[in-house]
C-alpha positions, 0 to 999 in steps of 0.5 A, a space after each residue: 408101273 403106272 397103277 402101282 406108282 397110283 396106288 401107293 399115292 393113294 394109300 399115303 394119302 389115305 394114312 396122312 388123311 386117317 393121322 390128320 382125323 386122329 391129330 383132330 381128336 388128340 390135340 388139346 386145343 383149337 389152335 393146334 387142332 387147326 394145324 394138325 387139320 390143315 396140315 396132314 389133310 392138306 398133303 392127304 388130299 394132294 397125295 390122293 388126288 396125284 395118285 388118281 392123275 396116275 391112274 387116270 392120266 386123262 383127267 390131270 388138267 381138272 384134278 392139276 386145279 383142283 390140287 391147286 385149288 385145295 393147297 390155296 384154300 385149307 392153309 387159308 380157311 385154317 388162317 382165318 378160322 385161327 384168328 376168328 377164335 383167337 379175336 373171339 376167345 383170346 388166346 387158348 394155349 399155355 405157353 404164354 405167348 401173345 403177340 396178337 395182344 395189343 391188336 385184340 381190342 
């Protein structure tokens, strides 16, 4: 029962892994390219790496951290990713929205 709850797992995440690479390729811009990344990867690689706990309940405590490792960094990494381009560039979307105006220069 075990192997089949893992399998399921994995095959998720590889879907979610497999939307997140189409999100990237789709997306008109860099902000929403980020959040498509960060997003659908992040619960991709969760999904995944909870899918091997179950197949290899013997390695739960190194791959607990490394979930946890991964759903600190990504969001974080985006974050920063985000802002450099938006202090770089300015702002890339057409809604017209800027709250970060004032602090660019």
């Amino acid at each position: 029962m075990l192997n089949i709850v893992g399998y399921v797992l994995i095959t998720l995440g590889a879907v979610l892994l497999v939307i997140s690479a189409i999100g990237l390729l789709r997306m008109p811009d860099t902000i929403t390219r980020m959040h498509a990344g960060t997003k659908a990867s992040t619960l991709g690689s969760l999904f995944v790496i909870f899918g091997v706990m179950f197949l290899e309940p013997s390695l739960w405590f190194k791959l607990f951290f490394l979930a946890l490792f991964i759903l600190i960094t990504n969001p974080l990494s985006s974050s920063i990713l985000a802002r450099s381009t938006y202090l770089k560039h300015g702002f890339l979307n057409q809604s017209g929205m800027d709250d970060l105006k004032e602090k660019r220069k």
